[in-house]
LONU-664480 format. One record per residue: residue in one letter; residue number from 1; x, z, y of N, C-alpha, C in turn. Coordinates in nm, 2 decimals. Each point is the difference from the previous one (the first is absolute). Layout:
  rest   nr   neast     nup  nnorth  caeast    caup  canorth   ceast     cup  cnorth
     a  NUM       X       Z       Y       X       Z        Y       X       Z       Y
...
END
This chain:
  rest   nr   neast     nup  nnorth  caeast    caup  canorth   ceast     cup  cnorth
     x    1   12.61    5.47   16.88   -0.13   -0.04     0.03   -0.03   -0.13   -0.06
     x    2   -0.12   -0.01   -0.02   -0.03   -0.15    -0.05    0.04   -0.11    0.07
     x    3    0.01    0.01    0.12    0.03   -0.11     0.08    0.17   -0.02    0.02
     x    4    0.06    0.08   -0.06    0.14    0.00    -0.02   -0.02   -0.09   -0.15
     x    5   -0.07   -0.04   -0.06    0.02   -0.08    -0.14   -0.10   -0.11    0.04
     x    6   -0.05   -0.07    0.10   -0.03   -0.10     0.03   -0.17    0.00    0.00
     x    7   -0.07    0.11   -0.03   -0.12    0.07    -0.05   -0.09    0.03    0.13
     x    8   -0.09   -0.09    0.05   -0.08    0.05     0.18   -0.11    0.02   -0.06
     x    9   -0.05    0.13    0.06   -0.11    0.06    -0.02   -0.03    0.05   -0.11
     x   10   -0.11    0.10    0.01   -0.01    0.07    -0.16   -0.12   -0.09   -0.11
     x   11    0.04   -0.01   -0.11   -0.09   -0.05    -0.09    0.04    0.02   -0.13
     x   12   -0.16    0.06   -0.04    0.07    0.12    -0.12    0.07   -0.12   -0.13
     x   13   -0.06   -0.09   -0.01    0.08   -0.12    -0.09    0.15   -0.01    0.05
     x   14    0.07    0.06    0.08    0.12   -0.01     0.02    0.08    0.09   -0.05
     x   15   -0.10    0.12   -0.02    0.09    0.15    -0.12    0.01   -0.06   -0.15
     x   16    0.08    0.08   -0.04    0.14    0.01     0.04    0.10   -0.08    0.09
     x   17    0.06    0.08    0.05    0.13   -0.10     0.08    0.08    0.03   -0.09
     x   18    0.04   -0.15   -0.09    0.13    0.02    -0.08    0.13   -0.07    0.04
     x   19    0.08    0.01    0.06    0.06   -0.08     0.07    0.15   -0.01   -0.11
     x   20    0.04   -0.11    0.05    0.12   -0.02    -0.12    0.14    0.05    0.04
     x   21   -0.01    0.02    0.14    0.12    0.08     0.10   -0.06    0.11    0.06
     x   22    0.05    0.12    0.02   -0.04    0.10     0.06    0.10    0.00    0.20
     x   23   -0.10    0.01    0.06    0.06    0.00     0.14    0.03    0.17    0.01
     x   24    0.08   -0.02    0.09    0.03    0.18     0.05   -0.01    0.00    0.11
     x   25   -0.10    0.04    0.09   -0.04   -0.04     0.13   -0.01    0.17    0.05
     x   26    0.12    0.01    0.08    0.01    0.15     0.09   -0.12    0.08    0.05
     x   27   -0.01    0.12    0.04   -0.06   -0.01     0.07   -0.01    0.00    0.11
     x   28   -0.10   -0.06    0.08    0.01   -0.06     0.15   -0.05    0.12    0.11
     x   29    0.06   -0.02    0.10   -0.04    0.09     0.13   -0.04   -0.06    0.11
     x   30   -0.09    0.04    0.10   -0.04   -0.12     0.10    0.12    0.00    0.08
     x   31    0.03   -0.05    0.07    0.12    0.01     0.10   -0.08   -0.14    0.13
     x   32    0.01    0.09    0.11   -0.11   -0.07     0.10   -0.15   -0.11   -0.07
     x   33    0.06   -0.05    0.02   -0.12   -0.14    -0.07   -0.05   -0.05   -0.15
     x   34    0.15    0.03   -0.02    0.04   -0.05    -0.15    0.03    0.08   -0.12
     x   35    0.02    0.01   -0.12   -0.01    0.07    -0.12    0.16   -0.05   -0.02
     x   36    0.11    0.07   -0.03    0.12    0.01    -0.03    0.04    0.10   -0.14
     x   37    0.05   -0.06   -0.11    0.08    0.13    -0.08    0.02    0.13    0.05
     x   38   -0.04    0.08   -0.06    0.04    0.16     0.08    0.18   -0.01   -0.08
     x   39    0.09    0.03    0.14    0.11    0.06     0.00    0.02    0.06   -0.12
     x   40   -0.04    0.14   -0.05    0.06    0.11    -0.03   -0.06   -0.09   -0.16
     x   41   -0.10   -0.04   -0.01   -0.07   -0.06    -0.16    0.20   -0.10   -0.02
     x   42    0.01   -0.11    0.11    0.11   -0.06    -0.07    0.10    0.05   -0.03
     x   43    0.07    0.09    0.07    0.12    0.14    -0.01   -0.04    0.06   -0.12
     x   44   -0.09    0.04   -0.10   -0.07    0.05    -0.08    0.03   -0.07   -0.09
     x   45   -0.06   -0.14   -0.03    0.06   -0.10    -0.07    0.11   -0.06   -0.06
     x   46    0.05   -0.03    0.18    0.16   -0.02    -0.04    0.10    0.14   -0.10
     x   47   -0.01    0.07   -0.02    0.00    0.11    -0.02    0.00    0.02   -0.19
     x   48   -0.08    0.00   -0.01   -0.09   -0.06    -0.13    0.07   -0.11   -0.06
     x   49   -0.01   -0.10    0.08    0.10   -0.14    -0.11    0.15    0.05    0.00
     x   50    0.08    0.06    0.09    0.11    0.00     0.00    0.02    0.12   -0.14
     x   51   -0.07    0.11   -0.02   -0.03    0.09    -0.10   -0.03   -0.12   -0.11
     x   52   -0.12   -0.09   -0.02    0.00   -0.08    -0.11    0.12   -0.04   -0.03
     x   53    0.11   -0.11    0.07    0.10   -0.06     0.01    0.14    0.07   -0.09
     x   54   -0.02    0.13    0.00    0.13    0.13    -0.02   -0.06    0.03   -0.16
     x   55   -0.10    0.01   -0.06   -0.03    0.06    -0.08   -0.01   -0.07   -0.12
     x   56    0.05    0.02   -0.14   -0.05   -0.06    -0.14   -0.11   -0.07   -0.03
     x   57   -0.05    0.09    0.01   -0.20   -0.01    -0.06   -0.09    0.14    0.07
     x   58   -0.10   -0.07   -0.03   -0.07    0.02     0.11   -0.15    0.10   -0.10
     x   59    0.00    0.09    0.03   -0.14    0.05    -0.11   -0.14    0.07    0.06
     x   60   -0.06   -0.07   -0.03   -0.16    0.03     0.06   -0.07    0.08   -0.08
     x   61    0.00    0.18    0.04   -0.05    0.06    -0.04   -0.13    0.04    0.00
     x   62   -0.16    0.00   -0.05   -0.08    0.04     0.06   -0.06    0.04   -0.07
     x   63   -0.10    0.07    0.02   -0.09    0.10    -0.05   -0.12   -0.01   -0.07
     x   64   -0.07   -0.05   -0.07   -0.13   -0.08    -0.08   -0.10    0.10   -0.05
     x   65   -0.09   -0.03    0.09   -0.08    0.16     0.00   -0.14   -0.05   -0.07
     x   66   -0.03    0.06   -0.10   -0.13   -0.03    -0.07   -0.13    0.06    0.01
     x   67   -0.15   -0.01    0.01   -0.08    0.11     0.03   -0.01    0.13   -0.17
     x   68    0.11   -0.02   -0.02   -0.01    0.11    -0.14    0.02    0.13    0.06
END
């Protein structure tokens, strides 16, 4: 969210957000009052880095779809 990069309120002179660090900000679940990391998103994650951690290289496959 914009306000996670120091960013209050919307003003279109503020698009792009190019930020020089990318945050990884979970997603949140209410829990009584307050907005907390959802559980199962961090177990997900952790998960994920420990898989990054084990592995060579890493390859980003995707699919580039044209109106042809």
């Amino acid at each position: 969210m914009p306000a996670d990069y120091g960013i209050t309120g919307f003003q279109a002179e503020n698009l792009p957000i190019l930020s020089a660090i990318f945050k990884l900000i979970p997603r949140q679940s209410k829990y009584s009052k307050e907005y907390k990391p959802d559980p199962d998103v961090l177990k997900q994650l952790k998960i994920i880095r420990e898989l990054f951690h084990k592995c060579e290289r890493i390859v980003i496959a995707t699919k580039c779809r044209t109106g042809r």
